[in-house]
C-alpha positions in Angstrom: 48.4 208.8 154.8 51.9 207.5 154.0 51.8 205.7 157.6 49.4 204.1 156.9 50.3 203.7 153.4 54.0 202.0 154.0 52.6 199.6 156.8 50.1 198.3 154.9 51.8 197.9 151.5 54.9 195.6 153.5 52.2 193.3 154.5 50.3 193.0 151.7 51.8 190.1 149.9 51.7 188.3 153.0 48.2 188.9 154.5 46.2 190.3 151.7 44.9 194.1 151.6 42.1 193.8 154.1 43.9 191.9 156.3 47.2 194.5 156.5 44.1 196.9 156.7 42.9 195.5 159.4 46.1 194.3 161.5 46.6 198.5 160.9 43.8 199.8 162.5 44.1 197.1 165.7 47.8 198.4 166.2 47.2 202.0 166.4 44.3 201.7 168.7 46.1 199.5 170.9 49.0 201.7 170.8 46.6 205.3 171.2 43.8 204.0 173.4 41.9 205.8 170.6 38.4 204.1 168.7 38.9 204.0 164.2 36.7 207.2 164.1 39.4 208.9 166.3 42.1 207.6 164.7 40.9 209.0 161.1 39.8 212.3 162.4 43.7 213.0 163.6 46.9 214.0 162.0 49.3 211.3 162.0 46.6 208.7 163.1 47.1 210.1 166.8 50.6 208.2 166.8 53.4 210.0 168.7 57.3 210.6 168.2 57.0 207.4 171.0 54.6 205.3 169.1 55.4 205.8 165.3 58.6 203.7 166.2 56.7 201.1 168.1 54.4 200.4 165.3 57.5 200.4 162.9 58.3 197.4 165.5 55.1 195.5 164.7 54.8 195.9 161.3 58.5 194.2 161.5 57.5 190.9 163.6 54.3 190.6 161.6 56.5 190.1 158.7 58.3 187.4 160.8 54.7 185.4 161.0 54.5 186.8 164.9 50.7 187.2 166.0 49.4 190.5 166.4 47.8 189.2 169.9 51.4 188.0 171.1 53.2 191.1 169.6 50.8 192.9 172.2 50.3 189.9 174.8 46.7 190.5 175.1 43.4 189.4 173.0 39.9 190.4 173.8 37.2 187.8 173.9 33.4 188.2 174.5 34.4 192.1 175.9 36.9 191.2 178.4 41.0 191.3 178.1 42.8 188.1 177.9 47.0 187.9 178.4 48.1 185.0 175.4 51.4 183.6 174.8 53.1 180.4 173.4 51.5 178.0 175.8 47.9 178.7 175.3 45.7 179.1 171.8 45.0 182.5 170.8 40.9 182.6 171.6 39.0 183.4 168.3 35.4 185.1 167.4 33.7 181.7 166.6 34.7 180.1 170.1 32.8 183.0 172.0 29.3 181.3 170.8 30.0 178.0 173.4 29.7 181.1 176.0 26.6 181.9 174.8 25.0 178.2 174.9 26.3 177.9 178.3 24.4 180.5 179.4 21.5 179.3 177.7 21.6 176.3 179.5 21.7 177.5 183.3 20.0 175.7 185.7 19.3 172.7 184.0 19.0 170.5 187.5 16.9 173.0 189.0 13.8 172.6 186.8 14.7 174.8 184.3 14.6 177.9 187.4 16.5 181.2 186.9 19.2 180.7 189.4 22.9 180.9 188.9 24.1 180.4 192.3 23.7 176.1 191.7 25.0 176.8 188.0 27.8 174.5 187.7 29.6 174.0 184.8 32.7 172.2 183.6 35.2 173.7 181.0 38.2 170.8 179.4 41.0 171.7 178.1 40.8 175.7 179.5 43.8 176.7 177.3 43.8 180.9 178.5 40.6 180.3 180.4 38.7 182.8 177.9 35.4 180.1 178.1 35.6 179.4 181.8 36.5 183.0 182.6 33.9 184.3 180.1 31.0 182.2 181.5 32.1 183.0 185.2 31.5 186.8 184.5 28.2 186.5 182.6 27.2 184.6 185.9 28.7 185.2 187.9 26.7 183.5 190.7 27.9 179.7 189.1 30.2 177.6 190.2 32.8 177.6 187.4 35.7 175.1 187.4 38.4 174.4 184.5 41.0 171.7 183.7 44.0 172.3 181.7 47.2 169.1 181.0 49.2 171.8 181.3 50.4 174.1 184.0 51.7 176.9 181.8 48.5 177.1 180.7 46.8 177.1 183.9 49.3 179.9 184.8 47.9 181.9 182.2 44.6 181.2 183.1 44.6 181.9 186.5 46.4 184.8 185.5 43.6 185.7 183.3 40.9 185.3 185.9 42.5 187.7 188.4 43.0 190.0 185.6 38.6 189.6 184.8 37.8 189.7 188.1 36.4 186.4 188.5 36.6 183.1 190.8 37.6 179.9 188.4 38.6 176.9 190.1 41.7 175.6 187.8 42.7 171.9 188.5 45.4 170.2 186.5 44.0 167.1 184.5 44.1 165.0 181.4 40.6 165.2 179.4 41.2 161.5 178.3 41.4 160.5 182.5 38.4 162.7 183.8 37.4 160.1 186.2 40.9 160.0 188.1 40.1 163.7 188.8 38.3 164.9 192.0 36.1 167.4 190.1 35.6 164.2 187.8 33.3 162.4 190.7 30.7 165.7 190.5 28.1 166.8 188.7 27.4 169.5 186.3 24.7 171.7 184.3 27.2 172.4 181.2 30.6 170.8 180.4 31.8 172.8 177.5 35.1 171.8 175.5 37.2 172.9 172.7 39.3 170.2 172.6 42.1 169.4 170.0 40.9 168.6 166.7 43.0 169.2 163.9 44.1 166.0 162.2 48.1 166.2 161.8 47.9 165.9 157.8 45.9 169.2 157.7 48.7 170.4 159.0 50.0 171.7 155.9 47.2 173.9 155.4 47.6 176.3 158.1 49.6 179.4 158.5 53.2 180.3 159.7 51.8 182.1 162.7 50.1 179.4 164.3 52.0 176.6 163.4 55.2 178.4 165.2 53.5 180.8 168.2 50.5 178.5 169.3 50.8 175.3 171.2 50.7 171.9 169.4 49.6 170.0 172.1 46.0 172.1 171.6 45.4 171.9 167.8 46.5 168.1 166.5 45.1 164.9 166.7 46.3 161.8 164.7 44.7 161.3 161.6 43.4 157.7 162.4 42.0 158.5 166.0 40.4 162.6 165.2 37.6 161.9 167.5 39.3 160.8 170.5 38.7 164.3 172.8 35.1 163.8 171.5 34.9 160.1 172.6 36.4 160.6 176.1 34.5 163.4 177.0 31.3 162.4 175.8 31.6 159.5 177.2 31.8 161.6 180.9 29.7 163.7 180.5 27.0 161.4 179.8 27.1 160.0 183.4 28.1 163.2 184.9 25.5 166.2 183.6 22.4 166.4 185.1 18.8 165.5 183.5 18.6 168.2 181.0 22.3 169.4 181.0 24.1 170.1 178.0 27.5 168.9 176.3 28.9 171.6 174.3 31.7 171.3 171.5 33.6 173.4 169.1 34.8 171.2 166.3 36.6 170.0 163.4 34.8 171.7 160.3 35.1 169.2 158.1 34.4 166.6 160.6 30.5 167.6 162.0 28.9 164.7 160.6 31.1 162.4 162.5 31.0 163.9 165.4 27.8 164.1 165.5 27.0 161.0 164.8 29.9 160.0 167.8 28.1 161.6 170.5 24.6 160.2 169.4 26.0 156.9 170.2 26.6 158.0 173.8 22.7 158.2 173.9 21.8 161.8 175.2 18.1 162.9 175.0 19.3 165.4 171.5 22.3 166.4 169.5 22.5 169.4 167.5 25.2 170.4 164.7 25.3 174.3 164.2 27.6 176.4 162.1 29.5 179.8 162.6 28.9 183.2 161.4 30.6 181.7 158.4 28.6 179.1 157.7 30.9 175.9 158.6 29.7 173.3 160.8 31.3 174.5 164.4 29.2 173.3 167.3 28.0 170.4 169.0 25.1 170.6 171.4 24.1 167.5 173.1 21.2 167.3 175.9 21.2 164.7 178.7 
């Protein structure tokens, strides 16, 4: 008990008791290999002579605001394993639901047949590739193909995709240039995007650990031009999804009104807002 105990009383202050709870629990599995139930049934929480000072070592650079999925270098994301580090955003719970629509929406060109194998879909802005890489192995039949601005990104992506066992084409590009790209001259089923939507004076409002371990170039957008990932990419992807494909967004929370009245303005055939598991407007599904 006084592991346990003397980890998550450091952290308290910092991350609140569930939180230290939790951060607890996901370092001694990924330090044991061993499930929660396993982990409470043994003395010691199954920790070692070699582990107890290895999660003395995380408990230390959570106090210094470092990730739990950097401290580790790996995440998991809709079941599979994904590597993270400073140059890509840390993929969270809520973003695994654009996997899910994707799916929903295969075969949009073919009539609304069951076949993945002329699936095509476009993911912007990949960051780690967990969407691209996450659709590619639910079908893994589609053509998948993902566009990153930059190549340490891409790195980890590709990276990624070797480590999942599955074929994503990863081009370089700018998401607010589509049309200079080759892939930009195709067509697709699904283009899905997370893009950058954090307006740079909510800054203040978020924690150490991203604002110093995750990539700047993937969360902000100036306050006076929020929309403009939205704008650019709807904007494509209304002349390049086929009849009956779908547009797919994460987004600002406090901006789902906007955006969808942004992308309604681009003329496809419906747009939907949904929320999260938590209740905050989170999606964007457009039809063409």
């Amino acid at each position: 008990m006084a592991i346990r105990r003397n980890f998550t009383n450091s952290l308290c202050e910092k991350y609140g008791k569930d939180e230290a709870d939790a951060l607890f629990f996901y370092a001694v599995e990924t330090l044991t290999g061993l499930d929660k139930a396993q982990i409470l049934a043994k003395d010691d929480y199954g920790l070692t002579d070699e582990t107890k000072p290895e999660l003395e070592n995380v408990r230390v650079k959570l106090l210094q605001n470092v990730p739990i999925q950097h401290i580790f270098g790996e995440t998991e994301f809709c079941g599979l394993t994904f590597k993270v580090n400073k140059n890509v955003l840390i993929p969270r719970p809520e973003t695994a639901e654009l996997v899910n629509f994707a799916a929903e929406g295969r075969g949009a060109h073919l009539d609304g047949k069951d076949k993945d194998e002329d699936f095509r879909v476009l993911d912007i802005g990949t960051g780690s590739g967990c969407i691209a890489i996450s659709i590619a192995k639910r079908l893994p039949n589609a053509t998948v193909r993902a566009i990153d601005v930059s190549p340490a990104a891409l790195k980890t992506a590709q990276e990624n995709a070797k480590l999942n066992g599955v074929d994503v084409e990863f081009m370089q590009g700018d998401a607010l240039k589509l049309d200079d790209m080759k892939c930009g001259k195709e067509m697709y089923d699904v283009i899905v995007s997370n893009p950058p939507y954090i307006k740079e004076s909510e800054r203040k409002n978020m924690s150490a650990n991203v604002l110093d371990f995750e990539p700047s170039l993937a969360l902000f957008v100036p306050d006076n031009n929020a929309l403009v990932f939205y704008r650019a990419i709807a904007r494509y992807a209304v002349e390049h999804l086929y009849r009956g494909g779908k547009l797919l967004f994460e987004i600002n929370e406090n901006l789902g009104r906007d955006t969808e009245s942004l992308v309604n303005s681009f003329n496809f055939t419906s747009v939907r807002l949904e929320k999260d598991f938590c209740g905050k407007d989170r999606y964007i599904i457009a039809e063409k």
